[in-house]
C-alpha positions in Angstrom: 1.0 -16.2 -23.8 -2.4 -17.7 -24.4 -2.6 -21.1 -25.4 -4.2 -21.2 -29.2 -6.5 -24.7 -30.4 -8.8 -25.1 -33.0 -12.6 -25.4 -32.6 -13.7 -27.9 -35.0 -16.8 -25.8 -36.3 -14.2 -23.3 -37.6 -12.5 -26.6 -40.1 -15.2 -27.4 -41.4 -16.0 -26.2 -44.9 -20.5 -27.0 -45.1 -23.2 -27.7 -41.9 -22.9 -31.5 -41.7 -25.3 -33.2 -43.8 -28.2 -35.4 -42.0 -26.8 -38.7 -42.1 -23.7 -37.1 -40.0 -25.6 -35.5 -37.7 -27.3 -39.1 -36.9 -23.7 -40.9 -37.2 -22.5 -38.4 -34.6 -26.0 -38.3 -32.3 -25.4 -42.7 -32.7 -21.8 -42.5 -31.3 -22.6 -39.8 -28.5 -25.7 -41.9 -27.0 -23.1 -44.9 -26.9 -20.7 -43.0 -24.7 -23.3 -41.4 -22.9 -24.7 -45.0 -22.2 -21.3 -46.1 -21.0 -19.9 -47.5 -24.2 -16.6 -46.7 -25.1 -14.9 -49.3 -27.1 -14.9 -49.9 -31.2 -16.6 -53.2 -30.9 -19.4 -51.5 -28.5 -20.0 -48.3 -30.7 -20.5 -50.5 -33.7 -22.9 -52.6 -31.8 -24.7 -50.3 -30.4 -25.0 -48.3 -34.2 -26.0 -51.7 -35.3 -29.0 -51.9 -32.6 -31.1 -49.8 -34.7 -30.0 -46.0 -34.3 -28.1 -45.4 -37.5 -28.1 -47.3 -40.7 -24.7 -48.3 -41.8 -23.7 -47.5 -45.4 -25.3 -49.2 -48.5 -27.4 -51.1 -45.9 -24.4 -53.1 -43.9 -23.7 -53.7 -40.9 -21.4 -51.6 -38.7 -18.0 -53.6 -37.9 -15.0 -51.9 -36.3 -13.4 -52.1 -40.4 -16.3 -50.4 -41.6 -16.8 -47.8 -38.9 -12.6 -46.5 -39.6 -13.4 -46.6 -43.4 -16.4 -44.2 -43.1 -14.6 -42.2 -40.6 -11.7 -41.5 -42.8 -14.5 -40.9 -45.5 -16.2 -38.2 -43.5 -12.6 -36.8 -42.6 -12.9 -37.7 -39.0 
């Protein structure tokens, strides 16, 4: 029996809107750059790549709120 998973693109109900596609570009450079804790991510986010939302700065609270926002 073949083993059955879900391929994200087929969940998703719209193409992800700009500011997703730079949230999601932001977090891959971090891991691709080595990063791979909350505090990192959010650091690195902060160092200039994405903006956080209504102008804030990315903290580890902030980052989980706009990830449960996006459905993440």
């Amino acid at each position: 029996m073949q083993t059955q998973y879900l391929n994200a693109h087929q969940a998703r109900d719209r193409e992800p809107v700009d500011y997703e596609n730079l949230l999601g570009d932001g977090i891959e450079k971090a891991y691709a750059a080595g990063v791979h804790d909350l505090d990192g991510i959010c650091a690195h986010l902060n160092s200039g790549c994405v903006p956080a939302p209504d102008g804030k700065v990315w903290t580890p609270d902030l980052f989980a709120q706009e990830m449960k926002r996006l459905g993440v």
